[in-house]
MIDO-673096 format. One record per residue: residue number from 1; residue in three letters; chain; x, y, z of N, C-alpha, C in turn. Coordinates in steps of 0.05 Angstrom, whole numbers, plus 5000, padded with zeros to 4 digits. Layout:
BEGIN
<r pos="NUM" code="ALA" unit="A" n_c1="X" n_c2="Y" n_c3="Z" ca_c1="X" ca_c2="Y" ca_c3="Z" c_c1="X" c_c2="Y" c_c3="Z"/>
...
//
This chain:
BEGIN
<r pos="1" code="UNK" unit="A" n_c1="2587" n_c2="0735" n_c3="5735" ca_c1="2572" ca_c2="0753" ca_c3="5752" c_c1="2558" c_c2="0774" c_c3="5735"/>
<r pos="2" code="UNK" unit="A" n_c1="2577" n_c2="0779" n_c3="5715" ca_c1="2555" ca_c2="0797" ca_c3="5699" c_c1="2543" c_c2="0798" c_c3="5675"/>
<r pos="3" code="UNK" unit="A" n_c1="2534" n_c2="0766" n_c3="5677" ca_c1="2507" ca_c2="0756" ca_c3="5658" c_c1="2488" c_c2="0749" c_c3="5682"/>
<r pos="4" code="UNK" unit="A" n_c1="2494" n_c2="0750" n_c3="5701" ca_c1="2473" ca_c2="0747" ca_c3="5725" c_c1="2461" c_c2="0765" c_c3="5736"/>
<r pos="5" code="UNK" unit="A" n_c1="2471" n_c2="0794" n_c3="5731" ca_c1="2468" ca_c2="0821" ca_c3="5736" c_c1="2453" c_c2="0825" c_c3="5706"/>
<r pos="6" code="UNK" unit="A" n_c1="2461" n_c2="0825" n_c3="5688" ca_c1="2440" ca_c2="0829" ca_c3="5663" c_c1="2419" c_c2="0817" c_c3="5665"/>
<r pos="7" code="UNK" unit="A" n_c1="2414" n_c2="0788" n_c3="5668" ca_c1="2393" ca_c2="0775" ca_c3="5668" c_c1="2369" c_c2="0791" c_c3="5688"/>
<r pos="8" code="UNK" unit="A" n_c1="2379" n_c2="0790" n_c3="5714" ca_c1="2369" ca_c2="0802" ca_c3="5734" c_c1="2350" c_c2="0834" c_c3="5718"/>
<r pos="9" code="UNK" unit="A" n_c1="2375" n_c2="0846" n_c3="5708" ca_c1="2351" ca_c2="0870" ca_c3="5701" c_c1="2342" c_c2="0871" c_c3="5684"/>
<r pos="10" code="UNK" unit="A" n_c1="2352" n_c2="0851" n_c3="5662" ca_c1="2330" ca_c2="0849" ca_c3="5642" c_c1="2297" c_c2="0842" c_c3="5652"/>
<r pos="11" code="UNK" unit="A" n_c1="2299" n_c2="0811" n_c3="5665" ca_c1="2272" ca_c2="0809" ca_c3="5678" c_c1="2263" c_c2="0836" c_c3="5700"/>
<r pos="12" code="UNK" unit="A" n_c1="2280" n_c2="0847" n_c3="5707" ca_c1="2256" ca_c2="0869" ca_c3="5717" c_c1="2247" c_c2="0887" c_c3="5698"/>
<r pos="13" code="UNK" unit="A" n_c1="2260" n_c2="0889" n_c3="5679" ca_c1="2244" ca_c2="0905" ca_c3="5663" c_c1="2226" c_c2="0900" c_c3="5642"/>
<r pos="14" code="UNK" unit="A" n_c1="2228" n_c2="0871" n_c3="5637" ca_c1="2201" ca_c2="0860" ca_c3="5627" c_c1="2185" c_c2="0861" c_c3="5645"/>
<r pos="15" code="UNK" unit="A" n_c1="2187" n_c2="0855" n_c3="5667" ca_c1="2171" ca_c2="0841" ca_c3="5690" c_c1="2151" c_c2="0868" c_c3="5700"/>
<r pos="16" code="UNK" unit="A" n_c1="2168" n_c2="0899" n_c3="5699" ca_c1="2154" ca_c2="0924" ca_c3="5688" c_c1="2132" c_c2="0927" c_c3="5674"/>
<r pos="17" code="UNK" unit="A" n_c1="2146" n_c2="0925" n_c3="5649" ca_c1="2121" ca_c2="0923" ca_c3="5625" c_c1="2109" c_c2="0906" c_c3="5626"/>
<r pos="18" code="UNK" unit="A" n_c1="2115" n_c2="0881" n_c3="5631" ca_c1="2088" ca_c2="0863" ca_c3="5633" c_c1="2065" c_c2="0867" c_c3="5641"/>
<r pos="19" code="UNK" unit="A" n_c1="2069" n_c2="0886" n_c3="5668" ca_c1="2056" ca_c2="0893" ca_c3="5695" c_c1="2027" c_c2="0924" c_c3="5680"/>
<r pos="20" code="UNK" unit="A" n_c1="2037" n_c2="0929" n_c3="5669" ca_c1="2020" ca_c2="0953" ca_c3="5660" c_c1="2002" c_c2="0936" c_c3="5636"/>
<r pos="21" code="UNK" unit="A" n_c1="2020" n_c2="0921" n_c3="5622" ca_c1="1989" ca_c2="0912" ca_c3="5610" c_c1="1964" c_c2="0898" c_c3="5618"/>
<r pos="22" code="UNK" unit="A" n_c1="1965" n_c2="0894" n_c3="5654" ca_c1="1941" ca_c2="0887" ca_c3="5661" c_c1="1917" c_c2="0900" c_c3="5661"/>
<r pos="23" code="UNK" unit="A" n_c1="1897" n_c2="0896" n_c3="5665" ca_c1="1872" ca_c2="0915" ca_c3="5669" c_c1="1875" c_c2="0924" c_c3="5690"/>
<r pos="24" code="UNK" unit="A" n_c1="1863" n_c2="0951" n_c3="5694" ca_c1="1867" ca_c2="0958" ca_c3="5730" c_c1="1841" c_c2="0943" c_c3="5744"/>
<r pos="25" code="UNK" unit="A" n_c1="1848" n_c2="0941" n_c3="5759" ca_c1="1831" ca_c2="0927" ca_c3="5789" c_c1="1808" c_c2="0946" c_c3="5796"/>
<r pos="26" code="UNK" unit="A" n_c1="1779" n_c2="0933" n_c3="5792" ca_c1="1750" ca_c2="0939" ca_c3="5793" c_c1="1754" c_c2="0951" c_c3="5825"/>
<r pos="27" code="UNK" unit="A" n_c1="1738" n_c2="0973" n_c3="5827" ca_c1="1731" ca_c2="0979" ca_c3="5853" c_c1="1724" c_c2="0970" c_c3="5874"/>
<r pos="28" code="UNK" unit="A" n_c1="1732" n_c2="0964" n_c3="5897" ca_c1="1715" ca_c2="0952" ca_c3="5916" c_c1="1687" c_c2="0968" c_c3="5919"/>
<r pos="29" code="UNK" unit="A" n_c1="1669" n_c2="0962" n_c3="5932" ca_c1="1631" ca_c2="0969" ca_c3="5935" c_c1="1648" c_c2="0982" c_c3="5962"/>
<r pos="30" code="UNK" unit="A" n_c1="1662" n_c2="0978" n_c3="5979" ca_c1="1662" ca_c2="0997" ca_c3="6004" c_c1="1676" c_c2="1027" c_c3="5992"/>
<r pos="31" code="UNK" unit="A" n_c1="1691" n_c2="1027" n_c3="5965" ca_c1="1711" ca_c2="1051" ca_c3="5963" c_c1="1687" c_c2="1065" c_c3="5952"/>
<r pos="32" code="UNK" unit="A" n_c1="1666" n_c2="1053" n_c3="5932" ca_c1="1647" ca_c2="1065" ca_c3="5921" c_c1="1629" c_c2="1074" c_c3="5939"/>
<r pos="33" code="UNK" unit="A" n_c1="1618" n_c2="1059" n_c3="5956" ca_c1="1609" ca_c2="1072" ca_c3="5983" c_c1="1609" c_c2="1098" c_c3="5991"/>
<r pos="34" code="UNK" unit="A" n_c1="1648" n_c2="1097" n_c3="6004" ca_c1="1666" ca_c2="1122" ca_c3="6023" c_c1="1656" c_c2="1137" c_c3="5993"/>
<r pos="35" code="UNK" unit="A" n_c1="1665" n_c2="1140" n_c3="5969" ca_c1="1661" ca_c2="1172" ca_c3="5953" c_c1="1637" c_c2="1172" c_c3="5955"/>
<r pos="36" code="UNK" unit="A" n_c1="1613" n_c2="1164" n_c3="5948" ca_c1="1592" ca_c2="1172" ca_c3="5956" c_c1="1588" c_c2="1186" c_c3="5975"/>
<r pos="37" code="UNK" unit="A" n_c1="1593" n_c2="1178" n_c3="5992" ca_c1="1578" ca_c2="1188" ca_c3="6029" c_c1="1601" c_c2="1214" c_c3="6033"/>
<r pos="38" code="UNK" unit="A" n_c1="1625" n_c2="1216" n_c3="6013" ca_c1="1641" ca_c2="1249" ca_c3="6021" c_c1="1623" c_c2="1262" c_c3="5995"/>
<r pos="39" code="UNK" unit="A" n_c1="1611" n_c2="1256" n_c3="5978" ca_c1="1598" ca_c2="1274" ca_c3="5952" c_c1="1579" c_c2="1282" c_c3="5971"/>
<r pos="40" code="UNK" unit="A" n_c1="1560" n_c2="1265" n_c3="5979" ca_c1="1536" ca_c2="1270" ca_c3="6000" c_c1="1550" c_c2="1289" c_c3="6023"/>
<r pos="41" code="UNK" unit="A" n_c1="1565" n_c2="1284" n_c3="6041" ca_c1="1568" ca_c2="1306" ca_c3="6058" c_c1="1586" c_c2="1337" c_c3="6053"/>
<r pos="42" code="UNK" unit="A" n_c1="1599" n_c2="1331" n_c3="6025" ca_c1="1613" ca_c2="1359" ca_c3="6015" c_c1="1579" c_c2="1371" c_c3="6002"/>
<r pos="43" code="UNK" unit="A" n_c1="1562" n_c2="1354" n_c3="5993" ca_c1="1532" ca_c2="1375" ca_c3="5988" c_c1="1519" c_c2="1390" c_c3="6018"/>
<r pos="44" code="UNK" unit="A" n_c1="1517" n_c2="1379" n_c3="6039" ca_c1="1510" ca_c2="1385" ca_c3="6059" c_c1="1533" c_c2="1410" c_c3="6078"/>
<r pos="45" code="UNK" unit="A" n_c1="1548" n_c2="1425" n_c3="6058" ca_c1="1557" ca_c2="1442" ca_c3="6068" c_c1="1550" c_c2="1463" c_c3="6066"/>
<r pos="46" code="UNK" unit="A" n_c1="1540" n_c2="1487" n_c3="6082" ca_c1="1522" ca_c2="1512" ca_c3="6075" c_c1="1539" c_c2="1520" c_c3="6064"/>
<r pos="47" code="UNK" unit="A" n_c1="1530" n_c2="1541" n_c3="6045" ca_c1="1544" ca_c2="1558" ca_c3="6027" c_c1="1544" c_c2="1587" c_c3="6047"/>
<r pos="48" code="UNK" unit="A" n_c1="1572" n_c2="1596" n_c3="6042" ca_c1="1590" ca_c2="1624" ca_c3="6056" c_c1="1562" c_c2="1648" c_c3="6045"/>
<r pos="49" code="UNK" unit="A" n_c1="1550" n_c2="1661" n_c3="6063" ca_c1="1538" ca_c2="1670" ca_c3="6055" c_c1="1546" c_c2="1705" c_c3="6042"/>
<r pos="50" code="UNK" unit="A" n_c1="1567" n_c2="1710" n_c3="6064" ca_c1="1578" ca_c2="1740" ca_c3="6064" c_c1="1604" c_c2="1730" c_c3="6061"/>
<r pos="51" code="UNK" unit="A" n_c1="1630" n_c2="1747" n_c3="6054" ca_c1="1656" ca_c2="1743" ca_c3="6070" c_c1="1664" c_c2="1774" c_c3="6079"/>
<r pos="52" code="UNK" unit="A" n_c1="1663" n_c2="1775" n_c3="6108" ca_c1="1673" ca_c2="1797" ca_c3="6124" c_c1="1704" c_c2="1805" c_c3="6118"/>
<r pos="53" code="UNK" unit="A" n_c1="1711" n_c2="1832" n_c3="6122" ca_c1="1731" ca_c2="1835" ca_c3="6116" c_c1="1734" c_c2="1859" c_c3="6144"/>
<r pos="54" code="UNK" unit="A" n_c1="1745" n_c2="1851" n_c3="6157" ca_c1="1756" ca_c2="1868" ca_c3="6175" c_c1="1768" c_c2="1879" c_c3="6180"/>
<r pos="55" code="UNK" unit="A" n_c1="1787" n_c2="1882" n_c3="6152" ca_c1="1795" ca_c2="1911" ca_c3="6156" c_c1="1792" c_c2="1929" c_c3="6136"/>
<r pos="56" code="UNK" unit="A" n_c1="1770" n_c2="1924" n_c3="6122" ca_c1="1759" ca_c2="1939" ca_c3="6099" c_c1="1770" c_c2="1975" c_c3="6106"/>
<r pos="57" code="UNK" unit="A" n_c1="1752" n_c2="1978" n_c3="6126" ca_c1="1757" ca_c2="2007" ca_c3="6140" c_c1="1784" c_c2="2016" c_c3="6139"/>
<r pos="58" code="UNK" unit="A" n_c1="1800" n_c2="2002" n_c3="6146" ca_c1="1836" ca_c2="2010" ca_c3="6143" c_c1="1848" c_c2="2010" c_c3="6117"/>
<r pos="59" code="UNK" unit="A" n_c1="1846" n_c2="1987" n_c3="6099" ca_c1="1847" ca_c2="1990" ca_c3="6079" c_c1="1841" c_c2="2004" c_c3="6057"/>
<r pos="60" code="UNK" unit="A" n_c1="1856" n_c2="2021" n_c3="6033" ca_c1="1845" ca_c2="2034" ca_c3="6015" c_c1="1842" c_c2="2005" c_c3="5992"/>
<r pos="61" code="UNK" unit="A" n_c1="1819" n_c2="2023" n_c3="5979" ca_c1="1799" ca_c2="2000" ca_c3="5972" c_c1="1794" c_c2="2020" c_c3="5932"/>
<r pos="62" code="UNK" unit="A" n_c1="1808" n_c2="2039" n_c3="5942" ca_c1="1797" ca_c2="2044" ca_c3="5905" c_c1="1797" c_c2="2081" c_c3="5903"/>
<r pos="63" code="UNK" unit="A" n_c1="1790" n_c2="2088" n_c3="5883" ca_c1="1786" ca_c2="2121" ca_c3="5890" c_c1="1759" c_c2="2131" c_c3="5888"/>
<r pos="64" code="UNK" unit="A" n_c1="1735" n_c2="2111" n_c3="5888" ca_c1="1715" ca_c2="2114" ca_c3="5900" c_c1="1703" c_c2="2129" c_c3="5935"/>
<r pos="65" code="UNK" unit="A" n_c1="1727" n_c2="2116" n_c3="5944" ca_c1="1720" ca_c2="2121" ca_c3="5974" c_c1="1737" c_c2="2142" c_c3="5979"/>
<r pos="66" code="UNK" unit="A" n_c1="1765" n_c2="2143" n_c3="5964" ca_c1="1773" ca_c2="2171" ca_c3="5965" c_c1="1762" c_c2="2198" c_c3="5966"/>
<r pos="67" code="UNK" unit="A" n_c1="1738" n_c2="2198" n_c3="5944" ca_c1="1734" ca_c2="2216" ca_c3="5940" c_c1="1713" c_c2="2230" c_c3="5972"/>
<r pos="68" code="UNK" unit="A" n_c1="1695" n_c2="2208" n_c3="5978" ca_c1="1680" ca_c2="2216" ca_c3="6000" c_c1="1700" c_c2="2222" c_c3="6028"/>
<r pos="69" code="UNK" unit="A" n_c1="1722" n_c2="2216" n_c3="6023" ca_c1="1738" ca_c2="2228" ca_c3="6050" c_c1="1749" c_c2="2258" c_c3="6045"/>
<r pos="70" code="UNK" unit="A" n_c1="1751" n_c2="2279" n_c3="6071" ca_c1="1770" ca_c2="2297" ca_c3="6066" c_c1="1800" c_c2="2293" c_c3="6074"/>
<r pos="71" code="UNK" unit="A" n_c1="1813" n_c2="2304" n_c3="6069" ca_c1="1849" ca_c2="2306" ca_c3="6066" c_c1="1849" c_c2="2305" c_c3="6091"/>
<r pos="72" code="UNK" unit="A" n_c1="1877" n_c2="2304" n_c3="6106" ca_c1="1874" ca_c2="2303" ca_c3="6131" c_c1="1884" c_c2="2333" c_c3="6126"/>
<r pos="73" code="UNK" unit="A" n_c1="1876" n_c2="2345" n_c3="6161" ca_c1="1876" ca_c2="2375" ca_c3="6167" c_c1="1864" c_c2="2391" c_c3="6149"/>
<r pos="74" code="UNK" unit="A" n_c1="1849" n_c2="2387" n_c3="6132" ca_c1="1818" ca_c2="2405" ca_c3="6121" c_c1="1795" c_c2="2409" c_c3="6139"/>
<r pos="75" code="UNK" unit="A" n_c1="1794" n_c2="2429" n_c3="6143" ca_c1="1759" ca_c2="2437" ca_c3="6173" c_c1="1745" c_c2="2437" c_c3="6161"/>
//
């Protein structure tokens, strides 16, 4: 039983390496196709022209804008 269990994994592990020294498998014309036609429609995406920030106003943002505010309770 266990020269039958060696044998066994020996051939899988040739049977492994054997397996990688093939060449890989040419593209199908339909896979070359599909990337095409997503290159073509990822170009046809407008570009973000602004990005809004909504809560710019709430957020402190630097000591630029500090300076144009007064303290609170200064008249």
């Amino acid at each position: 039983m266990r020269i039958f269990v060696a044998a066994i994994a020996l051939g899988l592990a040739t049977s492994v390496a054997y397996a990688k020294d093939f060449p890989p498998m040419p593209e199908a014309p339909a896979q070359k196709a599909d990337e095409q036609a997503y290159r073509d429609a990822v170009k046809r995406i407008p570009e973000q022209k602004s990005i809004s920030d909504p809560w710019g106003s709430v957020r402190d943002t630097g000591a630029a804008n500090n300076q144009n505010k007064k303290p609170p309770g200064s008249k």
